[in-house]
N, C-alpha and C positions, 0 to 999 in steps of 0.2 A: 725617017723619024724614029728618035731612040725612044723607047720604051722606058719609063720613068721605072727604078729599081724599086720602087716600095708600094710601087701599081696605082700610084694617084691618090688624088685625094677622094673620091668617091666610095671608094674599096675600102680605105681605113675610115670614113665616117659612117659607113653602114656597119662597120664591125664596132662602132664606137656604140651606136642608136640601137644596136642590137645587146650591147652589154646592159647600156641602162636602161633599155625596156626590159631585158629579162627581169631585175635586181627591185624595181619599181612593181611591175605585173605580179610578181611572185608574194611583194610584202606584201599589198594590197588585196590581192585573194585570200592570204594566211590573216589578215586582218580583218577577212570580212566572215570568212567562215566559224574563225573563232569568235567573232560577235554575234550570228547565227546560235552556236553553242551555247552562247554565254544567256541567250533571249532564256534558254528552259531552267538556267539553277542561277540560284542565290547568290554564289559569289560568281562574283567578274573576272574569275582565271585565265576563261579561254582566250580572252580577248587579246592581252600579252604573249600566251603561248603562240597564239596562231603567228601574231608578227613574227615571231620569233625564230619560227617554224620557216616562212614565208621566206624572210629574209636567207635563213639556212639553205634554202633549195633555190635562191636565186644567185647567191655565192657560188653553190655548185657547179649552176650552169651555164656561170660567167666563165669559171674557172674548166670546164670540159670545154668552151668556144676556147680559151684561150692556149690552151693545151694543143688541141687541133689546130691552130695557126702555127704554134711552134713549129710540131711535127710537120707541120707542110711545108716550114721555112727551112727545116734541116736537108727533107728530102731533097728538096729546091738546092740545097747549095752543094748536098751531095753530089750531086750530077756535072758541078763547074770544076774544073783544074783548077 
């Protein structure tokens, strides 16, 4: 049995579930915290910053997963004639 080249479909859909739960988890925290914030002053600042924040740091860690796949895919073909 040959070994499917791009590791099935389990492999790419955990890597899928795992981009947009970071992107989701991340806004949602920066959303909640900055409404936390926002409970003690006057204006409603934090509320936007935090999503915004949120969203920032989930880009990030979409983008370090996706980085890492790369470099695993280079190393990977480094190795084939």
């Amino acid at each position: 049995m040959n070994k499917k080249p791009n590791g099935g479909f389990l492999p790419i859909a955990g890597i899928i579930f795992s981009l947009g739960f970071s992107l989701i988890a991340s806004a949602l925290l920066g959303l909640y915290i900055g409404s936390l914030m926002d409970k003690g002053s006057s204006s409603h600042i934090y509320t936007p910053i935090g999503l915004i924040v949120g969203l920032i740091v989930g880009f990030h860690r979409s983008y370090l997963t996706i980085r890492g796949l790369v470099a695993k895919k280079k190393r990977e073909t480094r190795g084939r004639p």
